[in-house]
C-alpha positions as CSV (number, residue, x, y, z in Angstrom):
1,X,10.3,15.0,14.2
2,X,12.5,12.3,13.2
3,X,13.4,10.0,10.5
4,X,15.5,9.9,7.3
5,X,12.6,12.2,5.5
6,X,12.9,15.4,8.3
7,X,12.4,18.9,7.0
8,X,10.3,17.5,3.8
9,X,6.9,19.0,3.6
10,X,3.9,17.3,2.1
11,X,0.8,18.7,1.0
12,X,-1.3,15.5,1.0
13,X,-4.6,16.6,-0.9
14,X,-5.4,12.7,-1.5
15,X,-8.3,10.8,0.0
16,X,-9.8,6.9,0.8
17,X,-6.5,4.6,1.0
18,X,-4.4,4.3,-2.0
19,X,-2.9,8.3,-1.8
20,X,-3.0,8.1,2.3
21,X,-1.3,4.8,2.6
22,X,1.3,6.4,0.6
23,X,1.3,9.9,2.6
24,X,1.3,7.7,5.9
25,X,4.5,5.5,5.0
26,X,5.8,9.8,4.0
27,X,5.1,10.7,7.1
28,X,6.0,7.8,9.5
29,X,9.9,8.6,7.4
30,X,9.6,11.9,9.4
31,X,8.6,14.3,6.4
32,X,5.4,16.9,7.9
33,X,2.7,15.8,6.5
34,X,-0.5,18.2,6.1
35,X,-3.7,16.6,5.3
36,X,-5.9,18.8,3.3
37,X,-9.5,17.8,3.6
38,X,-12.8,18.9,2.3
39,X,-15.8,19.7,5.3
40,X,-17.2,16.2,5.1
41,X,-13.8,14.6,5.6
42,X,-11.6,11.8,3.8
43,X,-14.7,9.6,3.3
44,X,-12.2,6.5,5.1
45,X,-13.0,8.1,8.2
46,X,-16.1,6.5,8.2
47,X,-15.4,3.1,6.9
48,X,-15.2,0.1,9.9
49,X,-15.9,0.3,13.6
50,X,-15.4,3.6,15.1
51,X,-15.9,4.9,18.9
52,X,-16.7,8.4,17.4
53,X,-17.6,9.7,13.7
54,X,-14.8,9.8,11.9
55,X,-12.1,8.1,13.6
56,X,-12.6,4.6,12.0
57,X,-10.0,2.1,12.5
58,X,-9.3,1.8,9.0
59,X,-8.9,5.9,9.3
60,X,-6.6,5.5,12.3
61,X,-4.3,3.2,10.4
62,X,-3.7,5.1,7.8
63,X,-3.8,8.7,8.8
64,X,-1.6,8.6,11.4
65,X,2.1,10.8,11.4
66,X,0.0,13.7,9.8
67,X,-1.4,17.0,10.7
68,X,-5.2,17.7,9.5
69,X,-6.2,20.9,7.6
70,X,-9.8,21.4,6.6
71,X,-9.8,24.0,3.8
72,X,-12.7,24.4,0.8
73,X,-10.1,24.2,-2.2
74,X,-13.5,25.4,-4.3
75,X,-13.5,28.4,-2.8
76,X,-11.6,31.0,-4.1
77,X,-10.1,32.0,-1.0
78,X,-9.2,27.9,-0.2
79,X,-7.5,28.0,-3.2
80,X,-5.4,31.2,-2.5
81,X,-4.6,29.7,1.1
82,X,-3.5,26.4,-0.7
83,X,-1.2,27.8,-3.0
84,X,0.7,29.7,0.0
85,X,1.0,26.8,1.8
86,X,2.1,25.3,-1.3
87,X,5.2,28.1,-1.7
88,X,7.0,26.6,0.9
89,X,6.1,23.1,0.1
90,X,8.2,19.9,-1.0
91,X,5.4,17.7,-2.7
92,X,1.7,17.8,-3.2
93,X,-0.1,14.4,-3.6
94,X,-3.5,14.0,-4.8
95,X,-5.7,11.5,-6.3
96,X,-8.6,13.1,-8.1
97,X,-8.8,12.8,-11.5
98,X,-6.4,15.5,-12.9
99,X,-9.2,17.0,-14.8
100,X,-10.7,18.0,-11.4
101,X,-7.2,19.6,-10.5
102,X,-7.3,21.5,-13.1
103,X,-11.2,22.7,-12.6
104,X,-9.7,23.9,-9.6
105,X,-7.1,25.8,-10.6
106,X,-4.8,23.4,-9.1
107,X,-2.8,22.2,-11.6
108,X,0.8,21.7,-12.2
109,X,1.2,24.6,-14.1
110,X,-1.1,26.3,-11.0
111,X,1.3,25.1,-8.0
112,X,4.5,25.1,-10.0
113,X,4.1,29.3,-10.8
114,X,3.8,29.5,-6.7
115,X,6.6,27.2,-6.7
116,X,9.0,25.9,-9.4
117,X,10.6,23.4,-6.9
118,X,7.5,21.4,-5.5
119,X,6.8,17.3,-6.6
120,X,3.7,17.8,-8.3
121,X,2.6,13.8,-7.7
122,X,-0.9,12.9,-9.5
123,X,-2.4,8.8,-8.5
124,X,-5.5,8.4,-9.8
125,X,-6.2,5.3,-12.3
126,X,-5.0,5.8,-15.4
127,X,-2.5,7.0,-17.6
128,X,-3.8,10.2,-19.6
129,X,-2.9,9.4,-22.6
130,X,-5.2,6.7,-23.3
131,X,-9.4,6.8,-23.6
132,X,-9.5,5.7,-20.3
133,X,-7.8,8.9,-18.9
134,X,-11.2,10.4,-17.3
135,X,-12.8,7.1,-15.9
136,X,-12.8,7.1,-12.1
137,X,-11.0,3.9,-10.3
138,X,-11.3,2.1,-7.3
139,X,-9.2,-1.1,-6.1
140,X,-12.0,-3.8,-7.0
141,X,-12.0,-1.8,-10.6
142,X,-8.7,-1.8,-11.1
143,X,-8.3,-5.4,-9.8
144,X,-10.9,-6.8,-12.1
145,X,-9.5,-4.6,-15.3
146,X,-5.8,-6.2,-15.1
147,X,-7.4,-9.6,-14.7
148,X,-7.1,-10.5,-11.2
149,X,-10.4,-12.0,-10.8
150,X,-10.0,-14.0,-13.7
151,X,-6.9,-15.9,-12.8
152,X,-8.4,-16.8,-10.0
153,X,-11.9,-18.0,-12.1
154,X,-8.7,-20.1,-13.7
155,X,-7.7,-21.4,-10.7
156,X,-11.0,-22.9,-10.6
157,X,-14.5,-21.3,-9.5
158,X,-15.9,-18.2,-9.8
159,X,-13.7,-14.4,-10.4
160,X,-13.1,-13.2,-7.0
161,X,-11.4,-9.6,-5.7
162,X,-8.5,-10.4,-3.7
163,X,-9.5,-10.0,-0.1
164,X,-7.1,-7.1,0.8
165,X,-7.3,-3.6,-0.7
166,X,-3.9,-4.8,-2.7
167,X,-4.1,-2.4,-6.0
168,X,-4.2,0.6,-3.2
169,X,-1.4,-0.5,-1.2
170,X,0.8,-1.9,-4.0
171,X,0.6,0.8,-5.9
172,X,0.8,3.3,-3.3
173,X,4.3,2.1,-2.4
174,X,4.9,3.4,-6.2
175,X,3.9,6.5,-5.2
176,X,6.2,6.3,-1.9
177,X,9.0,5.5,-4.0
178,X,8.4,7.6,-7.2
179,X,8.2,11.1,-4.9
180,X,11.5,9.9,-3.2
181,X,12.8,9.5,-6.4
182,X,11.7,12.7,-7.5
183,X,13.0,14.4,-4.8
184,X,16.6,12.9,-4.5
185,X,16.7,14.3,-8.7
186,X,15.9,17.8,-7.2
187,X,18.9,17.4,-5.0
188,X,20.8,16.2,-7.5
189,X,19.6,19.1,-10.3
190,X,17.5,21.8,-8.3
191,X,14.5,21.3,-10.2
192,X,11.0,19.8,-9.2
193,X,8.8,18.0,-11.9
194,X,5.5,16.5,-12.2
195,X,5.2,12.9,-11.4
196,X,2.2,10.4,-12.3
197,X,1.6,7.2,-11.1
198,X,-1.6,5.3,-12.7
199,X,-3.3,2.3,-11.3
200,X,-4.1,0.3,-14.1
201,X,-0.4,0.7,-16.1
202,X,1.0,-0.2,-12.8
203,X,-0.7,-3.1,-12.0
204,X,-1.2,-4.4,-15.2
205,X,2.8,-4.6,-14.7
206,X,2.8,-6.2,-11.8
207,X,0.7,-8.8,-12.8
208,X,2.2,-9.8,-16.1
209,X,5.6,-9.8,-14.8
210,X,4.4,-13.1,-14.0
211,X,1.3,-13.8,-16.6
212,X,2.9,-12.8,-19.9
213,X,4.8,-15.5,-19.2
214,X,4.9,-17.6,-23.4
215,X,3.4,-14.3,-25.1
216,X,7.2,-12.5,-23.2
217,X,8.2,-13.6,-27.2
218,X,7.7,-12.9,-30.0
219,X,6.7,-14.9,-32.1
220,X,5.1,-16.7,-28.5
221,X,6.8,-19.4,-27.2
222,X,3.5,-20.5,-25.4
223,X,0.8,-19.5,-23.6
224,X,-0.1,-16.9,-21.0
225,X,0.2,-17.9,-17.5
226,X,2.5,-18.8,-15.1
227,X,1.9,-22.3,-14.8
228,X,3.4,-23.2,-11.4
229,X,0.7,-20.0,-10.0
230,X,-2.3,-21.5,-11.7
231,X,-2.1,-24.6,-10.2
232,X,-5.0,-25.9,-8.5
233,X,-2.5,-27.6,-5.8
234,X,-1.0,-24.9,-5.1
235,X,-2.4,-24.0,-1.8
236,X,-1.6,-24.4,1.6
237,X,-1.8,-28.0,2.6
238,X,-4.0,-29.7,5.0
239,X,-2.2,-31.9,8.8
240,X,-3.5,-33.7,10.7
241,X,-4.5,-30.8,12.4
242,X,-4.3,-27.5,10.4
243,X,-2.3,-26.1,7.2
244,X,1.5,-25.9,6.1
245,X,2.5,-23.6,3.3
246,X,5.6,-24.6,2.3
247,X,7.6,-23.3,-0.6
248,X,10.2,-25.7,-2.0
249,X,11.9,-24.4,-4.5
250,X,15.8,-25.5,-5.4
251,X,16.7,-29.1,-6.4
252,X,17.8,-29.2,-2.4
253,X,14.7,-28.4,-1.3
254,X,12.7,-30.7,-3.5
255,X,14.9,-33.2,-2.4
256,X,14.7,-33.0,1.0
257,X,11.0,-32.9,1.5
258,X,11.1,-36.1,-0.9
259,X,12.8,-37.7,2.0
260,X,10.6,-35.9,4.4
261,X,7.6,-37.8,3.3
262,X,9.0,-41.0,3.0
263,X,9.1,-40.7,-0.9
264,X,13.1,-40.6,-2.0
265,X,12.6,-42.4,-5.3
266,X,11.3,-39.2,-6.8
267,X,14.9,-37.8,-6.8
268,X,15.5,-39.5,-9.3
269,X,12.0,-39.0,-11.4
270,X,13.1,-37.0,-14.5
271,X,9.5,-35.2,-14.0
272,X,11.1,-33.5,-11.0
273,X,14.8,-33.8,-11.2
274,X,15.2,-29.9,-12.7
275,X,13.4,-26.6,-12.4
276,X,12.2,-26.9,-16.1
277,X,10.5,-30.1,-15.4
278,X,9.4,-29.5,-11.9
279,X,7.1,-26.7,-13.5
280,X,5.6,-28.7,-16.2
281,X,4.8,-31.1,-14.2
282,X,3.6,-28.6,-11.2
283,X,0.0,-30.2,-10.7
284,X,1.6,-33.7,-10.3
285,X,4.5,-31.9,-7.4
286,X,2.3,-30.7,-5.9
287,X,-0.6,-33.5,-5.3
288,X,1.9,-35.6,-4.0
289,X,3.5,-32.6,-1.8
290,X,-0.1,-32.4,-0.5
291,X,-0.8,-36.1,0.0
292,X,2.2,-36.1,2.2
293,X,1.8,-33.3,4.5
294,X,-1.8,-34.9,5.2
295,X,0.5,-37.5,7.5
296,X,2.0,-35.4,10.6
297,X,0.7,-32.7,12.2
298,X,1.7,-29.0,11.4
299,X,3.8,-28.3,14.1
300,X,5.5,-31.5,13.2
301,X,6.0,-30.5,9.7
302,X,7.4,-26.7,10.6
303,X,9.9,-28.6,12.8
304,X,11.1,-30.8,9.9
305,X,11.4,-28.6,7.4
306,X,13.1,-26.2,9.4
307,X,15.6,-28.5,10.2
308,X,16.2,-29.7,6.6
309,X,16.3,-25.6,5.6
310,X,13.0,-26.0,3.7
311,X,10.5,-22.5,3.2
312,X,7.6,-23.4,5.6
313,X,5.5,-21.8,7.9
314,X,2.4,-22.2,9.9
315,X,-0.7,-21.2,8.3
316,X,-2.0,-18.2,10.2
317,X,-5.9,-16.8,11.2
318,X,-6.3,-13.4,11.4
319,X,-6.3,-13.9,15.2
320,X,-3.2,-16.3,15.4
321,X,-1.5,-13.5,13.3
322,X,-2.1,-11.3,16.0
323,X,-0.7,-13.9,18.6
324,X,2.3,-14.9,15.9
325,X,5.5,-14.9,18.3
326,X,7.7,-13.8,16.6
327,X,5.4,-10.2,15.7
328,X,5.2,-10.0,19.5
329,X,9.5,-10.7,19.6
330,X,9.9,-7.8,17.5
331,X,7.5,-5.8,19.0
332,X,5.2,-5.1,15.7
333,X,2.0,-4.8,17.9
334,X,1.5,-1.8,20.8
335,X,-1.0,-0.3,22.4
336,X,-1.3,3.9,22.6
337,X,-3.6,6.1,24.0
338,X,-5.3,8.2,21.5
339,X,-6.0,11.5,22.8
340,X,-9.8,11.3,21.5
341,X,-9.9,7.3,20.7
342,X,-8.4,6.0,24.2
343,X,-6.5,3.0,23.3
344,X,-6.1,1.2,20.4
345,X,-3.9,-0.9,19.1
346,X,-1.0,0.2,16.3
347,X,1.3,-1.6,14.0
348,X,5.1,-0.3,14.4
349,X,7.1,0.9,11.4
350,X,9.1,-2.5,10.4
351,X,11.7,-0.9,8.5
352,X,15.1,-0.5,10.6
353,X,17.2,2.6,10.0
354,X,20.6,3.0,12.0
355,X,21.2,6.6,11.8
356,X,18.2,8.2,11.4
357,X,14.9,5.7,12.7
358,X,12.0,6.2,11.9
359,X,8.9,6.6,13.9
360,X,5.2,7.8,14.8
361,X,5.2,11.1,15.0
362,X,1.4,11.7,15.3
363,X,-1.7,10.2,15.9
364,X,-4.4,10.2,13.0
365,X,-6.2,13.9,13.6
366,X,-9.4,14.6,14.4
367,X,-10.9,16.2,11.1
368,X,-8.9,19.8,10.8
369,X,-7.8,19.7,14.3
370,X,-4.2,21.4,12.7
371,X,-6.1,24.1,10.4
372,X,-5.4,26.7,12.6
373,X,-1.5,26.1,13.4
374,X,-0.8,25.1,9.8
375,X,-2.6,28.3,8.1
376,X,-0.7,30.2,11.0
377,X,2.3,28.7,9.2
378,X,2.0,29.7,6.2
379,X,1.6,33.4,7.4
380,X,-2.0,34.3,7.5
381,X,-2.9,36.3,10.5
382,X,-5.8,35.7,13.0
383,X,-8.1,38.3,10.5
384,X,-7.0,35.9,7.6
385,X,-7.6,33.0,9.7
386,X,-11.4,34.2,11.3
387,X,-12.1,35.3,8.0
388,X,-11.8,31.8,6.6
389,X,-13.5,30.3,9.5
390,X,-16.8,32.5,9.6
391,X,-16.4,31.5,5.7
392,X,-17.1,28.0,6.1
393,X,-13.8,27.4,4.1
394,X,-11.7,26.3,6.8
395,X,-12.5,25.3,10.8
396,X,-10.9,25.9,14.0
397,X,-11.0,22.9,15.5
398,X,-10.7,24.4,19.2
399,X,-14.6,25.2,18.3
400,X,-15.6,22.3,16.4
């Protein structure tokens, strides 16, 4: 083990991609990450192209840097085996409804009498004090309740999900930095806590940091809506052979790409000569931004903005992304052999540490291919261990 978060244990009860993103990014910072799973498996397993059940590529993504553990938490004796593993635990994550955690016996008051120290995190969608608390949630859900889909009906056409899973991964790098946070206070003052992170509160944040936008006030000094997002020119623009985003933003920005395209009278347009009136009149800036990027070709326009220090870049496919030089400069793309999958391709960590780097430290797991080391661990013997398998409520993956 490496990495900044070596020595710290996770219990990572969560399932799908939200919690396991989260446990991933956990575990890729060197903590030891168990992943307790139910017999059928973290149902993610089985979502994409796979070359055998349960070992999906979404699934290898995000499971990887963990140890698997299959344990029955309904069964008594799952339960008992979780909370000793829990004894010597730093966190537990999970991402059922807390209800169910409690059904379960599992609740903060459950783990927290085996261990006063642990970082009880709960992500699940919403916050319990309101009459949403028991409704399940899932990222299309949760995008459509904080009005994503609608801003882009605004935008013009019909509501549309974003196409990326972005309410799990945003708000599962909450949870990332909520349970560091957590745990740098029980350094600080020796005691662990109970941490939850909703969906729905979170998001809702995240998207009217930029929506609230008149309605900040009170009384409102307009509307809701970020005006300069809602544009219907704001979009990458078509060359003469492709599409440019480019993101001008200062007064020397603006003014260079004036010159760019042949258009330096607008400098001194008081519709664009300040920030203030730039965005009101955003729908005008950005027609004629659009009109003029329709004359060279992109490659032409990266080169000239580059030189004139203006935001722009080429407008990537999914495949050209995987091409994108400067990924391959930095080395963000490699290929491993996977004990079980053969080779496949992985994404490196991009953060850069320069004492303690973090890295990789396992491949995603074959459903509870660790059960047997990890219970082992936690100091059940081989009777304990058998027991549990010939139970059904854990497996031993040397037989599976």
């Amino acid at each position: 083990m490496s990495g900044p978060l070596e020595g710290v244990r996770v219990l990572d009860l969560t399932n799908a991609l939200m919690g396991p993103y989260a446990a991933r990014i956990i575990g890729d910072l060197g903590a030891d990450v168990i992943k307790v799973e139910s017999r059928e498996g973290d149902f993610v397993r089985g979502t994409g192209p796979a070359r055998h059940a349960g070992m999906s590529n979404i699934y290898l993504n995000v499971g990887r840097s963990k140890r698997s553990l299959m344990l029955d938490l309904k069964h008594p004796k799952g339960r008992a085996a979780l909370l000793r593993l829990a004894k010597n635990a730093d966190v537990l994550l999970y991402n059922i409804r807390p209800q169910a955690m409690r059904r379960l016996g599992l609740s903060y008051d459950d783990v927290r009498a085996v261990n006063p120290r642990i970082i009880y995190c709960g992500a699940y969608g919403y916050g319990q004090d309101g009459p949403y608390a028991a409704k399940p949630a899932f990222d299309d859900l949760i995008q459509g309740a904080v009005a994503m889909p609608y801003l882009v009906q605004r935008v013009g056409g019909e509501p549309r999900f974003a196409t990326t899973a972005v309410c799990d991964r945003s708000v599962g790098l909450h949870i990332v930095y909520s349970v560091l946070a957590a745990l740098f206070y029980r350094e600080r003052k020796g005691v662990g806590q109970a941490v939850d992170v909703p969906m729905f509160e979170t998001m809702a944040d995240m998207v009217l940091s930029d929506h609230l936008y008149g309605k900040t006030f009170d009384p409102p000094e307009g509307e809701m809506g970020y005006v300069r997002m809602l544009s219907r020119e704001r979009r990458p623009f078509p060359t003469r052979d492709g599409h440019v985003c480019v993101m001008p933003y200062t007064e020397k920005h603006w003014f260079a790409v004036f010159d760019a395209i042949g258009r330096p009278e607008l400098k001194s347009d008081p519709r664009f000569a300040t920030i203030a009136a730039r965005t009101t009149h955003t729908e005008e800036i950005y027609r004629i931004l659009g009109e003029g990027m329709a004359a060279r070709t992109t490659e032409e326009w990266v080169a000239v903005l580059d030189a004139a220090d203006v935001p722009v870049m080429r407008l990537n496919t999914l495949e050209t992304l995987l091409a994108d030089p400067h990924l391959a400069a930095t080395g963000f793309f490699r290929f491993v052999e996977h004990p079980s999958e053969g080779r496949i391709r992985s994404m490196a960590i991009a953060q850069r540490f320069s004492a303690s780097p973090p890295e990789v430290t396992r491949h995603a797991p074959r459903l509870g291919e660790h059960s047997v080391e990890v219970l082992r661990e936690a100091g059940l013997d081989e009777v304990d261990i058998n027991e549990l398998v010939n139970l059904g409520v854990t497996c031993d993956a040397r037989t599976t």
